[in-house]
C-alpha positions in Angstrom: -221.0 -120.3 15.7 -219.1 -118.1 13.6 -215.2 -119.2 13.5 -212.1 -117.1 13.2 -210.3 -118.0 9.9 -207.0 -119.4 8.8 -204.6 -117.6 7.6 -205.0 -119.7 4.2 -208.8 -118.7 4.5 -208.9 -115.2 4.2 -209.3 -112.9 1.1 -206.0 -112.6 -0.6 -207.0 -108.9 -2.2 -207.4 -107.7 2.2 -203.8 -109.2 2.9 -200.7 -107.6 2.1 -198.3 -108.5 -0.6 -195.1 -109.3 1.1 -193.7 -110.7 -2.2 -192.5 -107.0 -2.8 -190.3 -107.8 -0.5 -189.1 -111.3 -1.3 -191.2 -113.6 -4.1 -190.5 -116.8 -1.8 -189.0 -118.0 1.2 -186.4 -119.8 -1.0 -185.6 -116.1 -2.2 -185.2 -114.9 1.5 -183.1 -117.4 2.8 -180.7 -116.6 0.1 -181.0 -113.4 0.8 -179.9 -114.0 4.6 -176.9 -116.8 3.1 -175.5 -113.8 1.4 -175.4 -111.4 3.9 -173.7 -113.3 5.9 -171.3 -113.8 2.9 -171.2 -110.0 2.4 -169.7 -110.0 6.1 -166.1 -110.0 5.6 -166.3 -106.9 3.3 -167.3 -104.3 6.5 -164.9 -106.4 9.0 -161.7 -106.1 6.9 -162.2 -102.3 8.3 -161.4 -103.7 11.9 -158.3 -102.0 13.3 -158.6 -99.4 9.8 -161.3 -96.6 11.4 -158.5 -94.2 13.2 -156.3 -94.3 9.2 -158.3 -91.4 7.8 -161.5 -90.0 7.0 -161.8 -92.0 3.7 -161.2 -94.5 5.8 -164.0 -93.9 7.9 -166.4 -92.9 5.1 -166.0 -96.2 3.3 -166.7 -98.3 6.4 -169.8 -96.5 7.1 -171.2 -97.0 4.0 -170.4 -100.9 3.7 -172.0 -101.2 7.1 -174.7 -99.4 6.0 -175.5 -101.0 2.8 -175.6 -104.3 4.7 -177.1 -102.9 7.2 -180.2 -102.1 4.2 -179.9 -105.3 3.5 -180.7 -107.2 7.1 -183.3 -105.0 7.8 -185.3 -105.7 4.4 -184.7 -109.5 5.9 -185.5 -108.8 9.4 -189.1 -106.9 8.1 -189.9 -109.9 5.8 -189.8 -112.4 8.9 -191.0 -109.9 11.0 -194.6 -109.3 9.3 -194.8 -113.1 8.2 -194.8 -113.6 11.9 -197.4 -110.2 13.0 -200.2 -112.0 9.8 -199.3 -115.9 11.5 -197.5 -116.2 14.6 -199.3 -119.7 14.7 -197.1 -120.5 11.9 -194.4 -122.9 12.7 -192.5 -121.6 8.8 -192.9 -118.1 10.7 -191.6 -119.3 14.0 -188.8 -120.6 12.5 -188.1 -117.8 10.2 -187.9 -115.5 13.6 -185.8 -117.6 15.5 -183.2 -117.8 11.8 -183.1 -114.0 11.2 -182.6 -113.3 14.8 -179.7 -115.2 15.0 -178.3 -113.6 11.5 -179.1 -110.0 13.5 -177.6 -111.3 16.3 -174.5 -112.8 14.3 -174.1 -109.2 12.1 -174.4 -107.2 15.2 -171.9 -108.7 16.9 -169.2 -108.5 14.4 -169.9 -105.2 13.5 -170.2 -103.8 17.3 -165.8 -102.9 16.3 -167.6 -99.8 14.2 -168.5 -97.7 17.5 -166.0 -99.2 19.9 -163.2 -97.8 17.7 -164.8 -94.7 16.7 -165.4 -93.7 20.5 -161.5 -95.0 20.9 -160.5 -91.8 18.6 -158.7 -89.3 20.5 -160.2 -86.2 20.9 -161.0 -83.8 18.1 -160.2 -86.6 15.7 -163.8 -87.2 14.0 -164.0 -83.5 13.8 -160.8 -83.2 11.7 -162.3 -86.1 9.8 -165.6 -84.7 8.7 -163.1 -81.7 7.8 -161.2 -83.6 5.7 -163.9 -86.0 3.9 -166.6 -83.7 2.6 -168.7 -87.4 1.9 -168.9 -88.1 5.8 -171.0 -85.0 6.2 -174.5 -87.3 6.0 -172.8 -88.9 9.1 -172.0 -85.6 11.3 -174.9 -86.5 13.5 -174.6 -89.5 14.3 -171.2 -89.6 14.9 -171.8 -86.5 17.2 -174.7 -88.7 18.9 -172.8 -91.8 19.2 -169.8 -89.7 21.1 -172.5 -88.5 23.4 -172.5 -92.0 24.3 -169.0 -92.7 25.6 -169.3 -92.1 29.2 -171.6 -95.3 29.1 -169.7 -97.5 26.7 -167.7 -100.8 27.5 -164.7 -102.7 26.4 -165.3 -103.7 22.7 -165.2 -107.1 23.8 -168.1 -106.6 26.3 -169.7 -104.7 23.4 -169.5 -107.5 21.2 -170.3 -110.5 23.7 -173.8 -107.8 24.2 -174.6 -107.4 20.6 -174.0 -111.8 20.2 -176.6 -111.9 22.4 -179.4 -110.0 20.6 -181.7 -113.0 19.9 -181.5 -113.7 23.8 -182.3 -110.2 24.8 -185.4 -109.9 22.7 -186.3 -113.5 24.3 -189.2 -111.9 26.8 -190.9 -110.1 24.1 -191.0 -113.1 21.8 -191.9 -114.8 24.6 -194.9 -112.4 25.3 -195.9 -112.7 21.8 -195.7 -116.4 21.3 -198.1 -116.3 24.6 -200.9 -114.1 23.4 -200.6 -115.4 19.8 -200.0 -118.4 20.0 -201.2 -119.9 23.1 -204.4 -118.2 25.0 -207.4 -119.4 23.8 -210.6 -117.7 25.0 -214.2 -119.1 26.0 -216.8 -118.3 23.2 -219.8 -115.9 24.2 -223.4 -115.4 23.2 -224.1 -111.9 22.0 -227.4 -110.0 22.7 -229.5 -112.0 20.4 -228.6 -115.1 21.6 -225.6 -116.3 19.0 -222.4 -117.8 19.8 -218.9 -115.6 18.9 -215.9 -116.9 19.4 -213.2 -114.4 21.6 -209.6 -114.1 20.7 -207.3 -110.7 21.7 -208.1 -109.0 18.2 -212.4 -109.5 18.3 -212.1 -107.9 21.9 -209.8 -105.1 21.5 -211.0 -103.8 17.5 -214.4 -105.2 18.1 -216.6 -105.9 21.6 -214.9 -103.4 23.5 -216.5 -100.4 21.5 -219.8 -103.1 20.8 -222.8 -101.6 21.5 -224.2 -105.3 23.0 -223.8 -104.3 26.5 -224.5 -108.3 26.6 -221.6 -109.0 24.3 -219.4 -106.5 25.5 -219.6 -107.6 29.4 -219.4 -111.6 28.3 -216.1 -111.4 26.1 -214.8 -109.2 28.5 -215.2 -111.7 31.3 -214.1 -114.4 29.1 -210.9 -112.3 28.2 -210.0 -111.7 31.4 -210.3 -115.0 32.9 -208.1 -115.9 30.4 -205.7 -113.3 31.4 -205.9 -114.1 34.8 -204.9 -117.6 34.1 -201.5 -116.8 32.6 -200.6 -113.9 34.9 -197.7 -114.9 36.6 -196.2 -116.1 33.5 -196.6 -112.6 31.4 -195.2 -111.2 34.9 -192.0 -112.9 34.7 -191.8 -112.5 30.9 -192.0 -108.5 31.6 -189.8 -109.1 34.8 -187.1 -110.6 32.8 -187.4 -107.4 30.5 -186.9 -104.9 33.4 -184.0 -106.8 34.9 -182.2 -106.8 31.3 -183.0 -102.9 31.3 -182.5 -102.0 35.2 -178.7 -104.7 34.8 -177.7 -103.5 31.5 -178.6 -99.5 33.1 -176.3 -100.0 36.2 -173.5 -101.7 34.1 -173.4 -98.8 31.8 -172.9 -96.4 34.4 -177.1 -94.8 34.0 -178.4 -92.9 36.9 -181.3 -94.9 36.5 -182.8 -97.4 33.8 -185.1 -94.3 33.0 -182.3 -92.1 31.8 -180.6 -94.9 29.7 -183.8 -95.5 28.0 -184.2 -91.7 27.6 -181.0 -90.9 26.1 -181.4 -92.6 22.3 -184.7 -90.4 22.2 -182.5 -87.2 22.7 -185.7 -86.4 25.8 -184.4 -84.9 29.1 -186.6 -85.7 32.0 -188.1 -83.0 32.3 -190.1 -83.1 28.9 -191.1 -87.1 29.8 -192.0 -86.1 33.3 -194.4 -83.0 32.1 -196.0 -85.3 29.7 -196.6 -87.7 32.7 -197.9 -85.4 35.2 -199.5 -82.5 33.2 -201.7 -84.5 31.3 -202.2 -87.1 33.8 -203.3 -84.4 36.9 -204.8 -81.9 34.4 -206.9 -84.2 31.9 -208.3 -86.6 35.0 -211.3 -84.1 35.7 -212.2 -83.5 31.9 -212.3 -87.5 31.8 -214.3 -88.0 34.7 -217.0 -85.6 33.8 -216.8 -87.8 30.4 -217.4 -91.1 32.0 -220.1 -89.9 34.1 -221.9 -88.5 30.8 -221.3 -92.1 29.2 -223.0 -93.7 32.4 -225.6 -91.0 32.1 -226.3 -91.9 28.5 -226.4 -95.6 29.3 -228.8 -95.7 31.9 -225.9 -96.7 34.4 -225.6 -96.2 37.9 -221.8 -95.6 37.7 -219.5 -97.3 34.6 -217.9 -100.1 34.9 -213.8 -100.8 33.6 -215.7 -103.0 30.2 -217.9 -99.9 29.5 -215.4 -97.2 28.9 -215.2 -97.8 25.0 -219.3 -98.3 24.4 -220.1 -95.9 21.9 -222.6 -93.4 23.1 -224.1 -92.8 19.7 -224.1 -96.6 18.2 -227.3 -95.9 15.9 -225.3 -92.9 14.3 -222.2 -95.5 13.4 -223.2 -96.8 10.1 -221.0 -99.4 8.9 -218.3 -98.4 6.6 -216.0 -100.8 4.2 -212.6 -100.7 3.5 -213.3 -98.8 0.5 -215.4 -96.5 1.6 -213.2 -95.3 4.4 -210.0 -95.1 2.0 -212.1 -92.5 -0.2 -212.9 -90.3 2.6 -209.6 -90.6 4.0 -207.6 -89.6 0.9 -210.5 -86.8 0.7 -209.3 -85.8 4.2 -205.7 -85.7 3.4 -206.1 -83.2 0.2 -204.8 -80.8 2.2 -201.1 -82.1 2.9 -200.5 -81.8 -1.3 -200.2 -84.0 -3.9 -196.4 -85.8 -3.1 -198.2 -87.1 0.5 -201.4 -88.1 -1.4 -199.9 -90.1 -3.8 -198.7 -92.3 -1.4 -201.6 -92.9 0.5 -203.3 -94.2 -3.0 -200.7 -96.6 -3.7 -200.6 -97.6 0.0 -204.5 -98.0 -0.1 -204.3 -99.6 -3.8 -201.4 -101.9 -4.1 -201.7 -103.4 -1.0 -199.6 -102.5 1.4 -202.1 -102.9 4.1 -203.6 -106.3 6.0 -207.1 -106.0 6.7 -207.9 -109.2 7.6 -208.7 -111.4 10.9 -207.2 -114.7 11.0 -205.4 -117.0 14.0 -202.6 -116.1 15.1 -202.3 -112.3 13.5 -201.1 -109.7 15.6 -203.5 -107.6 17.9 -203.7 -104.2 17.3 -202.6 -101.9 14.6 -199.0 -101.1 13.5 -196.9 -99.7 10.1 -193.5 -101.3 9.3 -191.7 -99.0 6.6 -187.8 -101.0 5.0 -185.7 -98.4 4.0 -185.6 -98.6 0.3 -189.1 -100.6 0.1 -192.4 -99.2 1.1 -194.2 -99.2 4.2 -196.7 -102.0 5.1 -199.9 -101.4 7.6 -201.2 -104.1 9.5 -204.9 -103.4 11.0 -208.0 -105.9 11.9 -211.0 -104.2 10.1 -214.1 -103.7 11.6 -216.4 -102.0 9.5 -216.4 -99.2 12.2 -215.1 -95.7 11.9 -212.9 -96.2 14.6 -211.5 -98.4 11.9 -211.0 -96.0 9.8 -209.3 -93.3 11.9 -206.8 -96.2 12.9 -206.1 -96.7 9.0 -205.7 -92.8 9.1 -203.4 -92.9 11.7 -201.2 -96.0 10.2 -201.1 -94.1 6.8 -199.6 -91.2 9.0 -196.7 -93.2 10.3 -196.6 -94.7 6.2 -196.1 -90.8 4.5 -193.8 -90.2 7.3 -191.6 -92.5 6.8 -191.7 -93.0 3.1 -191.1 -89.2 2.8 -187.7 -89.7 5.0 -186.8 -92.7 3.3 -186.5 -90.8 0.1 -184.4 -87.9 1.5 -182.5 -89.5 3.7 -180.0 -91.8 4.3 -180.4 -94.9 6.2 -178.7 -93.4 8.9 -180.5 -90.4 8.9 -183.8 -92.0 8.2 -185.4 -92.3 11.4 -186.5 -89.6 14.0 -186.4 -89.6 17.7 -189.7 -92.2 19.3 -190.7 -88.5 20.8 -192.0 -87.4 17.2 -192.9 -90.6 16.0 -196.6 -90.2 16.9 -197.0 -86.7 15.9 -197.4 -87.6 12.1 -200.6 -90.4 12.7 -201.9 -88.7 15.2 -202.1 -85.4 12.8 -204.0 -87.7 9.9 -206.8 -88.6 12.6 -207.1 -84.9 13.5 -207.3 -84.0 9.7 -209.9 -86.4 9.1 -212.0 -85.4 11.8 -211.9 -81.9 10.7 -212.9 -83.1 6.9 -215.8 -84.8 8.1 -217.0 -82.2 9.9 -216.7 -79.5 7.1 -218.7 -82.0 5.0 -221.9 -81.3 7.0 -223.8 -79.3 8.8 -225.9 -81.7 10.9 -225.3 -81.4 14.5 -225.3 -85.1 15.0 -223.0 -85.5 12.5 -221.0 -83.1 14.7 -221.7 -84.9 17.8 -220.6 -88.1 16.1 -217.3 -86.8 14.8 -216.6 -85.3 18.3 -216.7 -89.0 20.0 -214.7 -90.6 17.5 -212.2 -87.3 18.2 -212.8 -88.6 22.3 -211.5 -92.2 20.8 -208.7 -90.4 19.2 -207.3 -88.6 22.5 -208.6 -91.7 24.8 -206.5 -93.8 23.0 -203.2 -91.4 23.5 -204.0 -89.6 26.5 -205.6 -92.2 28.3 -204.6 -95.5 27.5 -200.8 -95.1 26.7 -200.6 -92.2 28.9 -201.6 -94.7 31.7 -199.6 -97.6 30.4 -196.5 -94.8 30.8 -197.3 -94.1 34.2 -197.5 -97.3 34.9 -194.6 -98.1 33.7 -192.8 -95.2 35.3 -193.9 -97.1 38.6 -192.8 -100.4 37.7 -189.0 -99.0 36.9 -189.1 -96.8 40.0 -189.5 -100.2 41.8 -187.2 -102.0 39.7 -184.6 -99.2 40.8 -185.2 -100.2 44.2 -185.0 -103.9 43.6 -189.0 -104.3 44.1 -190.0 -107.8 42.8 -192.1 -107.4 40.0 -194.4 -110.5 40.7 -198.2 -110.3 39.3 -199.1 -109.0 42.9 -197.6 -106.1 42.2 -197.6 -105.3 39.1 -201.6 -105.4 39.4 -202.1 -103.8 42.2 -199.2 -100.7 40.8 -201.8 -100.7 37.5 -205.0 -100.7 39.7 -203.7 -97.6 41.5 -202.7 -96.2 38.5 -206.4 -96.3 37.0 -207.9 -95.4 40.3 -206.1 -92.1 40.5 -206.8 -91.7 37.4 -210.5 -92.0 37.1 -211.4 -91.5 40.7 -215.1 -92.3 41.2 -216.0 -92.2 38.3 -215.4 -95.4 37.2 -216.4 -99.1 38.6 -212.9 -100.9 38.8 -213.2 -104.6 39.0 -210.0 -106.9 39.8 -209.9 -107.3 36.0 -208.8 -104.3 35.0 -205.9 -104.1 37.4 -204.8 -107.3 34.3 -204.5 -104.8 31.5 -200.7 -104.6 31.8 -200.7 -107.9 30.3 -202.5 -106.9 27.0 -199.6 -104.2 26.2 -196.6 -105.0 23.5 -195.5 -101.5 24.1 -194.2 -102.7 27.9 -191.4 -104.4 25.5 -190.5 -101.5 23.7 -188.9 -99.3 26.3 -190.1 -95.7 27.2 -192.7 -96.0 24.4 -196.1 -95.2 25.6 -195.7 -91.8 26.9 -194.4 -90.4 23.3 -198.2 -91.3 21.7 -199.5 -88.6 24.4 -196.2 -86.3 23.3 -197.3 -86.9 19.7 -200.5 -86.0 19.5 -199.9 -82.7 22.0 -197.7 -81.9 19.1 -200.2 -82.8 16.3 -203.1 -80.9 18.1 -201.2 -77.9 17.7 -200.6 -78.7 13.8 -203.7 -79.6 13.6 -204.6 -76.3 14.5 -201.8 -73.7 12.3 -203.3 -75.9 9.2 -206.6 -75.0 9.7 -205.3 -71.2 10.4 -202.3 -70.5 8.2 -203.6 -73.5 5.3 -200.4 -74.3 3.1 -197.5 -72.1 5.0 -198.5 -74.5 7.8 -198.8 -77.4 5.6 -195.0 -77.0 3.7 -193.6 -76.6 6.9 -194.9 -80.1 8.1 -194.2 -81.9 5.2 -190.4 -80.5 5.0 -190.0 -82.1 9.0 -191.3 -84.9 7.7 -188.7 -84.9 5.0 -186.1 -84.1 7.3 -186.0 -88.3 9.3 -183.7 -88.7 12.0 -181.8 -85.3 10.7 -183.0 -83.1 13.6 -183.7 -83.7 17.3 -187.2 -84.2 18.0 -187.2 -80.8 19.7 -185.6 -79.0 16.9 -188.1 -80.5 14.8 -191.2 -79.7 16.0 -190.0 -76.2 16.6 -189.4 -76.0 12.5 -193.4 -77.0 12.5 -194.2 -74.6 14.9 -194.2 -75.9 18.1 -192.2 -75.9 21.6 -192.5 -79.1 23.3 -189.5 -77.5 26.1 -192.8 -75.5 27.3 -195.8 -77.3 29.1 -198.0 -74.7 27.0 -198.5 -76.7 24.2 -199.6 -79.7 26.5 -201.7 -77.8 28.5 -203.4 -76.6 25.6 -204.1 -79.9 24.1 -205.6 -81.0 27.3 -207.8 -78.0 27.7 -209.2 -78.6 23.8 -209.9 -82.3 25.1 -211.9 -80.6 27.7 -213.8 -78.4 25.2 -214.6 -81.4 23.6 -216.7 -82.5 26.6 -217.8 -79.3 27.5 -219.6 -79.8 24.2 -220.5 -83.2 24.3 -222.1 -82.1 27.6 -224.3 -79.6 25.9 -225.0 -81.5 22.6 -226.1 -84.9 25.0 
């Protein structure tokens, strides 16, 4: 049987180089001694901030600098722990830096609780007065937003010490499916062994075309999920308590508004995302599982057969190479500042390709302000592969293009745009591959992995957010969020969803386990506002061609500058209408209208 590797196994030119960041862990831990050091230099401004604008200016910019600083840390122990969380170095390294985090937080938490202690009019008359605290204006104007929720700075501070203990579920969650689940092995169609961990299933036998292989790891997986169930439910459990406690302390409506007020999203924009797409896209995707079922020779699709590819003799294998050539072919288009960082991203490797115990599951891009951006991804050889590479170099040009014109502060937009930028690369490679040919298979082909594309956002996520709207709907009501119930809130969930059209077996009522994103607030529902946003981009490139194009790539300069409305209206697009959403959803469904015709 073929064995997953260790870490210390796999080919070092596939892994990334983290020793951009630090060239040894001796180098790091002096790095953390000294910030701590550094400390004194932002709290001698403690009882300073109401003095003067000068003042104010040169306490922002010490706690900013070493606020550079413990993030450059943080990401350093951070991604040693996403490539090994097996690692008892990496462990430890987590548990060291969350404590420095916690520690810096803490004393630093005086910086808001005085500023919101200003009388009124006061920061006004200081950005008036200080020309320099300009780069600040909106986040001082966001942060006074905040005051009807704020505490006592000493209930502030006693919060931000306990930072490491907060995070404590989602640790816990990781340590768990990391760390701890092991899965039974499998034999594949033709009879050989393959081993099962959370990263072969999800990148891999999912989407196999081994119906054997696809149906045996997926039982394996989910007996092993089913064996840890009620822990992961009081890991998330503790999570929603934190959020639904910390909501009510604040003074929140509801745990749903607190978690929507840092993304600057009013309810009604989160609620249209949930419902429109949700009620509107359920009959397009029901027609689309009945095709797949047709195609199979099923009587009706099961949960584990939702990914199988319809077309698996068109899918030739492609390398890591290969892919990065026809994505940066694909990309052309966005000009030659955004290109140039996809080739050093895809030649001095910033990305991890590699599968190895204990490496994170899925696929994510980490970008430390003044560094560059590192992509995490399990290759393999697929084109799905290579469209989630596209849409991790997305989220890389993004953010390296707001690094440089911003300030830290200013650096990082609103979760509600985040996905619009990778989502756009996935729709821009797409479009290349189909302008390369004129076969109708080809067409066919590029059209399913387009179906992957909006499964993944507007099925998957957009089903993990409606879940997750009923799980803090009960959490409001002081529902116990045992494994009961959160399986049977995700089973109803699906079968809403998918109606008859899909076989749901006990198992898949289990997926809320296999989520990180469950740990990340109201994060799941902004992939579907993303790419509603970058199917409309998607569509004034191929129309207007570089109008279009300088208008995206000056939003993408702009960070954290703009709300995420305002900035997707400078690209072109109104997310305060349903329009745009309901257009996206009705080109999903001219996708299967045409997979309909073309099967």
């Amino acid at each position: 049987m073929k064995t997953r590797q260790t870490r210390d196994q796999v080919a070092v030119e596939y892994t990334w180089n983290l020793n951009d960041l630090f060239e040894s862990q001796e180098a790091w831990e002096q790095e953390l001694a000294e910030i701590i050091q550094h400390l004194p230099v932002v709290t001698a401004f403690k009882g300073q901030l109401h003095k003067s604008g000068e003042t104010l200016l040169a306490c922002l910019e010490a706690n900013e600098a070493i606020n550079v600083r413990a993030n450059i840390a943080a990401s350093y122990a951070r991604l040693r722990s996403s490539e090994d969380g097996t690692n008892p170095q990496n462990q430890a390294n987590s548990a060291r830096v969350g404590d420095v985090v916690s520690q810096l937080n803490a004393a630093l938490s005086f910086i808001p609780s005085e500023i919101l202690a200003l009388p009124e009019g006061k920061i006004e008359s200081f950005l008036k007065e200080e020309p320099g605290l300009e780069i600040f204006r909106k986040s001082l104007n966001d942060l006074l937003e905040t005051k009807p929720y704020r505490l006592s700075a000493e209930t502030e501070e006693a919060f931000a010490a306990m930072g490491e203990v907060f995070g404590a579920p989602y640790n816990i969650y990781l340590r768990g499916k990391l760390s701890d689940m092991s899965f039974v092995p499998v034999q594949d169609g033709e009879g050989n062994e393959r081993p099962v961990s959370f990263a072969l299933f999800e990148t891999d036998y999912e989407m196999s075309s081994d119906a054997t292989l696809r149906r045996a790891s997926y039982e394996s997986f989910s007996k092993t999920l089913a064996s840890y169930q009620n822990s992961f439910a009081a890991v998330y459990a503790s999570e929603v308590k934190r959020q639904t406690v910390m909501s009510r302390l604040r003074g929140y409506e509801t745990v749903t508004d607190m978690l929507l007020k840092p993304q600057q999203v009013t309810l009604d924009m989160y609620h249209n995302i949930l419902d429109i797409i949700g009620n509107e896209l359920a009959p397009h995707m029901r027609r689309y599982a009945k095709l797949k079922a047709k195609e199979l020779g099923l009587e009706k699709l099961a949960f584990c057969d939702l990914k199988a590819p319809l077309d698996p003799e068109f899918s030739p294998p492609i390398t890591i190479e290969e892919a990065g050539q026809k994505i940066l072919a694909s990309l052309q288009v966005m000009g030659p500042e955004y290109t140039a960082i996809m080739e050093k991203a895809l030649n001095e490797r910033w990305i991890d390709y590699v599968d190895n115990v204990g490496k994170s599951t899925g696929a994510f891009c980490s970008t430390t302000y003044s560094k560059h951006s590192y992509i995490l991804i399990t290759w393999s050889g697929n084109m799905r592969s290579a469209f989630t590479l596209a849409h991790e170099l997305g989220h890389c040009g993004h953010f390296m293009l707001a690094t440089r014109e911003q300030s830290f502060t200013n650096s990082r937009p609103s979760l509600y745009f985040i996905e619009a930028p990778s989502t756009l690369n996935e729709l821009l490679l797409a479009q290349h591959i189909v302008e390369q040919s004129d076969d109708p298979r080809l067409k066919r082909w590029v059209i399913l992995q387009l179906m992957n594309t909006y499964y993944h956002n507007f099925v998957t996520h957009l089903l993990e957010a409606r879940m997750q709207r009923k799980v803090y709907e009960g959490a409001q009501k002081d529902v116990p969020l045992t494994a009961k119930q959160l399986s049977e809130w995700k089973g109803q969930v699906l079968a809403d969803f998918w109606g008859d059209a899909v076989d749901l077996d006990a198992a898949a009522s289990l997926t809320w386990m296999r989520q990180p994103h469950y740990y990340m607030g109201l994060y799941p529902y902004t992939y579907a506002a993303g790419l509603t946003a970058s199917t409309a981009m998607a569509a004034s490139i191929k129309q207007e061609g570089q109008p279009a194009v300088d208008r995206w790539i000056e939003v993408l300069k702009a960070g954290g500058t703009l709300t995420p409305l305002e900035l997707m209206k400078k690209a072109g697009v109104d997310m305060s209408d349903p329009q745009p959403i309901r257009e996206a959803v009705a080109y999903v469904g001219s996708l299967v209208d045409e997979l309909e015709r073309l099967f």
